[in-house]
C-alpha positions in Angstrom: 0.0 0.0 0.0 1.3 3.2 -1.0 1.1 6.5 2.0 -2.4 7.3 0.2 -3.6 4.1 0.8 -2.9 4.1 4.5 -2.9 7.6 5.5 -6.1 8.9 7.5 -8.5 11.2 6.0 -12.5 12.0 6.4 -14.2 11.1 3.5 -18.1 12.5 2.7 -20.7 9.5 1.6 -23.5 11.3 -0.4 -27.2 9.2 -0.3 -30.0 11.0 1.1 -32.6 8.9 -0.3 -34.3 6.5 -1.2 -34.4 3.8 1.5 -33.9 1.1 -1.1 -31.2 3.0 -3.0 -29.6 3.8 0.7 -29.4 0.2 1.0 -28.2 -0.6 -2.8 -25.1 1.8 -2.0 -24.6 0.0 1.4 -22.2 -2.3 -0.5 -20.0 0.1 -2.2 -19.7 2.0 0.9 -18.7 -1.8 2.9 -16.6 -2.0 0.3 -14.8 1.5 0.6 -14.3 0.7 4.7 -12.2 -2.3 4.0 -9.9 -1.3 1.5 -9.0 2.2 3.3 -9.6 1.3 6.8 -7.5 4.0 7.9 -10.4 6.9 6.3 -13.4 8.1 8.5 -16.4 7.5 6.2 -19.2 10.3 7.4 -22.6 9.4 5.6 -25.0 12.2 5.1 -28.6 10.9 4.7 -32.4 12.5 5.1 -33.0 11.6 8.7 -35.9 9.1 8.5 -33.5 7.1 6.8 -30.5 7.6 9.1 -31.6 4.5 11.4 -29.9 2.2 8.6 -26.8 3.4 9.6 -27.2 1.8 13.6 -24.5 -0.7 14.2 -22.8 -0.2 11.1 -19.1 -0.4 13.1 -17.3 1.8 10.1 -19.2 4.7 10.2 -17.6 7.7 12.0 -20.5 9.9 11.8 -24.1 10.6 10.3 -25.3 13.4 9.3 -28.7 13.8 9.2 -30.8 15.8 6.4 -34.4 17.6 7.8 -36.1 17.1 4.2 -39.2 18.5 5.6 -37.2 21.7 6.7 -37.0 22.7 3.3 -34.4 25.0 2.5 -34.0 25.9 6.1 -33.2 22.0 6.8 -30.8 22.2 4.2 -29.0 25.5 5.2 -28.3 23.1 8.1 -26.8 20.1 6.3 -24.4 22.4 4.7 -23.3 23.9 7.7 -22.7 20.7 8.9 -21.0 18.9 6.2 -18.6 22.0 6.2 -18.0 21.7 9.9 -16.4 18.7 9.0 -14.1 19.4 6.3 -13.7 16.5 4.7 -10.9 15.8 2.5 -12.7 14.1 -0.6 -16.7 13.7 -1.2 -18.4 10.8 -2.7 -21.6 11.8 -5.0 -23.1 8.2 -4.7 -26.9 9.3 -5.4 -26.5 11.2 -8.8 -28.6 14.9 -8.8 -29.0 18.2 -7.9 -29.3 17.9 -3.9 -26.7 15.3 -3.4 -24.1 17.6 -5.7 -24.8 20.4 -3.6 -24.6 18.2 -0.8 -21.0 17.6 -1.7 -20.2 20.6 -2.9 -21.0 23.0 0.3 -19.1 20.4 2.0 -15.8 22.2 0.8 -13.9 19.0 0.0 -11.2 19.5 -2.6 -12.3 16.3 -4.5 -15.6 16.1 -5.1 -16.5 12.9 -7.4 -19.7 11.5 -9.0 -20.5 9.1 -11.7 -21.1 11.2 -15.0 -23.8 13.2 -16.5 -25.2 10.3 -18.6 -26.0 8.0 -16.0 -26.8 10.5 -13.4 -30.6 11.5 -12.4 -30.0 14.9 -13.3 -27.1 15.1 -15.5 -26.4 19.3 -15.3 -25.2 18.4 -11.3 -22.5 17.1 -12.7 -21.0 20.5 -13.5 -20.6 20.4 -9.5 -18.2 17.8 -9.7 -14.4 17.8 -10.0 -14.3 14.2 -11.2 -17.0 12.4 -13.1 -16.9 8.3 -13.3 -18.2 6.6 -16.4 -20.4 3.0 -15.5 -19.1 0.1 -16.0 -22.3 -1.9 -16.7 -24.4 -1.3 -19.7 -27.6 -1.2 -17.5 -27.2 1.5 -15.2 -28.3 -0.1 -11.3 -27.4 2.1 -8.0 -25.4 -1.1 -6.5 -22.8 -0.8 -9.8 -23.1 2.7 -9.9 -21.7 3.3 -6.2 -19.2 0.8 -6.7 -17.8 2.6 -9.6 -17.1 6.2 -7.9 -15.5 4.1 -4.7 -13.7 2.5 -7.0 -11.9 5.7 -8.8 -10.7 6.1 -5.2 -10.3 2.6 -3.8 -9.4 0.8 -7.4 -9.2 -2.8 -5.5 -12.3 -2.7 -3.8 -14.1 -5.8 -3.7 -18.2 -5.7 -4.3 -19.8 -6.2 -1.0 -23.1 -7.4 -0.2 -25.2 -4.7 1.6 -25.8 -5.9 5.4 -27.8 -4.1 7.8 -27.2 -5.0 11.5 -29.6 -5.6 14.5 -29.3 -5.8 18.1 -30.1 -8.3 20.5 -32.4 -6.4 22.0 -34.0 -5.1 18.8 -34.8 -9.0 17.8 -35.9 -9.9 21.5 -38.5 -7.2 21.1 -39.7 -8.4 17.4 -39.8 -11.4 18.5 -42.5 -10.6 21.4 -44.3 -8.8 18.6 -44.6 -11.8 16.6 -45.5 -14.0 19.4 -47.8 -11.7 20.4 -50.0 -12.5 16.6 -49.6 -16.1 17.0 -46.3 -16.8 15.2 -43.3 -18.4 16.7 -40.4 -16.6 15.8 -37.9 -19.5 15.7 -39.9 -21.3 13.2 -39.9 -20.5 9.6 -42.8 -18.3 9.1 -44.1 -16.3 5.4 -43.5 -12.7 5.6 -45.9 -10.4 2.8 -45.0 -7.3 2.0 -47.9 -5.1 0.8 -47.6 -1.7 -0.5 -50.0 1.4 -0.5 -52.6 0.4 -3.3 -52.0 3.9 -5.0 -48.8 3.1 -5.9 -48.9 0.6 -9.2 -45.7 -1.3 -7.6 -47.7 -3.1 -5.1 -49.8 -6.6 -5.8 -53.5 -6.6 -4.6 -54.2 -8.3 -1.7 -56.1 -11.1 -3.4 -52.3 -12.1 -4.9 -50.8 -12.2 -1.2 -53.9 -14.3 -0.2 -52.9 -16.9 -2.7 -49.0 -16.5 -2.0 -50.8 -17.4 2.0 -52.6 -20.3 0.8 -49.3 -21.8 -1.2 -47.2 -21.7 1.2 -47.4 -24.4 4.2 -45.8 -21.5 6.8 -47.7 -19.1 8.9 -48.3 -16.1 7.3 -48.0 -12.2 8.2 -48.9 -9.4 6.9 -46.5 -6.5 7.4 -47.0 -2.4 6.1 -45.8 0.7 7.2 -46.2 3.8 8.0 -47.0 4.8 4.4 -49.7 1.9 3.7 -53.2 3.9 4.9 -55.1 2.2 7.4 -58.6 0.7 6.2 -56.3 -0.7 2.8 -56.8 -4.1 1.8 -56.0 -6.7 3.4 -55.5 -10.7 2.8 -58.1 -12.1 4.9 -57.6 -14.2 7.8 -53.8 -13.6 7.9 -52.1 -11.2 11.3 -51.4 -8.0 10.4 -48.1 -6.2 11.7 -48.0 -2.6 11.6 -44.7 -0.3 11.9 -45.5 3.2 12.7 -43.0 5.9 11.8 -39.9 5.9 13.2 -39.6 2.6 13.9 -37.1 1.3 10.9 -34.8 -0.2 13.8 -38.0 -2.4 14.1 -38.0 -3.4 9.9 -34.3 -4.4 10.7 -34.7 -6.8 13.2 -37.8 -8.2 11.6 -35.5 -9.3 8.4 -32.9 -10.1 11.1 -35.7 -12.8 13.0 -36.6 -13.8 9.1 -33.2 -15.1 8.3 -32.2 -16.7 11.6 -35.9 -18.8 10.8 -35.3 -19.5 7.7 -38.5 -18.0 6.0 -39.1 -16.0 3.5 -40.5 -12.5 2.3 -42.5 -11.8 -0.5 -43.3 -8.3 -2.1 -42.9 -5.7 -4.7 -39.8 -3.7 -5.7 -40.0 -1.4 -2.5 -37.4 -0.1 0.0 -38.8 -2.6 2.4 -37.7 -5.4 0.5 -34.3 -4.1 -0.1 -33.7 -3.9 3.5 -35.3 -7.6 4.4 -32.7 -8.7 2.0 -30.2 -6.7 3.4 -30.6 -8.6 7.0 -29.8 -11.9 5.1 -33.4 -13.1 4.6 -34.6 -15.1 1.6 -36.8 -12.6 -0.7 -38.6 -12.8 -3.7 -39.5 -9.1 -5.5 -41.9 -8.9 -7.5 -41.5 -7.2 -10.7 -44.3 -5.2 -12.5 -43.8 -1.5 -14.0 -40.2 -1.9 -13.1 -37.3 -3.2 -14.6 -35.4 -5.6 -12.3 -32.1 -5.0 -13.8 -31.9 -1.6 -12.8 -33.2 -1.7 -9.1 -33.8 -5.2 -7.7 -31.9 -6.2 -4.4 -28.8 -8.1 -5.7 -29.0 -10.5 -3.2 -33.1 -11.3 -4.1 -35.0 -13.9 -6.6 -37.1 -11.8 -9.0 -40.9 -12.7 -9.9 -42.3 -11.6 -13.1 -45.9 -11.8 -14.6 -46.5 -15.0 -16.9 -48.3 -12.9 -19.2 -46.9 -9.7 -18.9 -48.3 -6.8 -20.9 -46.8 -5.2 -24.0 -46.2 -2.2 -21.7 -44.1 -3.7 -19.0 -41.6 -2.7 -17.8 -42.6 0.7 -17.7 -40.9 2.8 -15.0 -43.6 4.7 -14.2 -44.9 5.6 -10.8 -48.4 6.1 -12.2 -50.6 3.1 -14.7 -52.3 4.3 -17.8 -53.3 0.4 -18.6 -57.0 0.5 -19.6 -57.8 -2.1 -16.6 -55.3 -0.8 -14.3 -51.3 -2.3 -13.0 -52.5 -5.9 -14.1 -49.0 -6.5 -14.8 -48.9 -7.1 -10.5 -52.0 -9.1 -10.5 -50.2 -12.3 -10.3 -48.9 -14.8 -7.6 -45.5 -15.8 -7.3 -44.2 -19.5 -8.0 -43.4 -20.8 -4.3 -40.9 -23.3 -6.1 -38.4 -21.3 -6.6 -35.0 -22.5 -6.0 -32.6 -20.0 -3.8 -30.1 -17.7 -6.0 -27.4 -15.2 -4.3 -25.8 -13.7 -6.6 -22.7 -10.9 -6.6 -22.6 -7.2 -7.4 -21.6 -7.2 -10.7 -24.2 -9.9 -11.9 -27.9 -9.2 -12.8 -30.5 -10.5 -10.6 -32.2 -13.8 -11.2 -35.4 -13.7 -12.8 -38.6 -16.4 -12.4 -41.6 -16.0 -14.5 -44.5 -16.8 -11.9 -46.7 -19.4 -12.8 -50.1 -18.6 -13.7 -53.0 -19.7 -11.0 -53.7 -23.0 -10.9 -51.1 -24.2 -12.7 -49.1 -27.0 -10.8 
């Protein structure tokens, strides 16, 4: 190792949001804490999020972003992220908030992957080095891994891993033995989004997914999903109010030590169940799996998807609605973990009542 190499410095990490893409970058960041162990990495995030960084033993500081502050809350951030006068800032998010971000925080290097494959390619010009990808299909996993890497070249991908406490599992556990389920045994964990939003499968889908599988079932939603939404019928409900993410972690944390498994759209949830180690299975509607599914995840599809998927959009124009989600996955699945720089494993669900 050369002085560079071993010589201390404090080093900005740039992701504010979103949970699932805090997560995706988790791994480049890992990877950046072995191969300069001598550099403080500080992480500035949008505080809802920052619980993700709890027990996370290389991070030397988090610095929190009030989004609902406005431009008052981010007066703040800057002041902070000054304060601490880092030596080099990583742009690992890719528009205008996170350049700033690096920017006000005065660091003499200031890098980002380039304008093509960034969100909003004119925050580039904040910059003082841009990174080209190195995959063809532009996913926030490779994308991180390619900006640590113009500063850590030998960096090794890294599987994101999120941490919980003892405690933090003791007290999920009492919450699931509190519906009925026991903890220790392998149990079916589904993931249901806010109906609004054309990522999520209807309730009917989870039912079936229920019925399938030979495991208890829960229900799980959070402080986004209304209250009154759909529900599968018959099947325990947990709810996790706001600020209780810690609780999300040791949820995937009981799910892997079980040996269960999750299933659920292409939300932040899932990206931090897979994150704890537990065995998920995303399904995949209006967006496309190589650029945002969890790389450590199995990958659902529709049988008989429509000419319109994958779309990307947050909102459906199909004449009958998202009926590329109204589908339920195959429960034969066979497990895949697969590294950072491969594409995630896809399954095409088999239609109902097909054996």
């Amino acid at each position: 190792m050369n002085a560079a190499t071993t010589q201390a410095c404090d080093v900005l990490l740039v992701r504010l949001s979103a949970m699932g893409d805090i997560v995706h970058a988790l791994g480049a960041m890992q990877a950046l804490a072995r191969a300069r162990p001598a550099w403080r990495l500080h992480v500035a995030v949008q505080r809802e999020f920052a619980p993700l960084y709890a027990q996370l033993d290389w991070v030397a500081s988090i610095v929190e972003h009030d989004r609902r502050a406005v431009l008052l809350g981010f007066a703040r951030l800057m002041r902070r992220l000054r304060a601490l006068r880092c030596d080099l800032a990583l742009d690992l998010q890719g528009n205008w908030k996170s350049a700033l971000a690096v920017c006000a925080s005065g660091a003499p290097r200031r890098i980002g992957i380039a304008s093509t494959w960034r969100r909003e390619p004119g925050s580039a010009r904040l910059l003082t080095e841009r990174i080209a990808a190195s995959q063809p299909v532009p996913h926030p996993a490779h994308l991180a891994l390619d900006v640590v890497r113009a500063v850590a070249p030998e960096a090794v991908p890294t599987p994101s891993r999120l941490i919980a406490t003892e405690a933090e599992v003791t007290h999920e556990a009492a919450a699931l033995r509190a519906l009925g389920v026991d903890p220790g045994l392998p149990f079916l964990l589904l993931v249901l989004g806010d109906p609004a939003d054309n990522r999520s499968w209807p309730a009917t889908s989870a039912a079936g997914a229920a019925r399938a599988c030979a495991w208890p079932a829960i229900v799980v939603v959070g402080p986004r999903e209304p209250v009154g939404m759909p529900l599968p019928p018959g099947i325990p409900l947990l709810r996790h109010a706001r600020g209780e993410l810690r609780r999300l972690i040791a949820l995937g944390a009981l799910l892997a030590r079980a040996e269960g498994r999750a299933i659920g759209p292409d939300q932040g949830v899932m990206h931090v169940l897979a994150a704890c180690g537990a065995d998920v299975t995303v399904l995949f509607g209006p967006q496309d799996p190589a650029r945002s599914a969890p790389l450590r995840a199995r990958v659902s599809v529709h049988p008989n998807p429509p000419a319109c998927m994958p779309c990307r959009c947050r909102t459906c124009d199909h004449a009958q609605g998202p009926v590329c989600m109204r589908f339920e996955p195959d429960q034969a699945m066979s497990p895949a973990e697969h590294g950072c720089r491969e594409g995630p494993p896809i399954t095409v669900a088999k239609p109902r009542g097909q054996k």
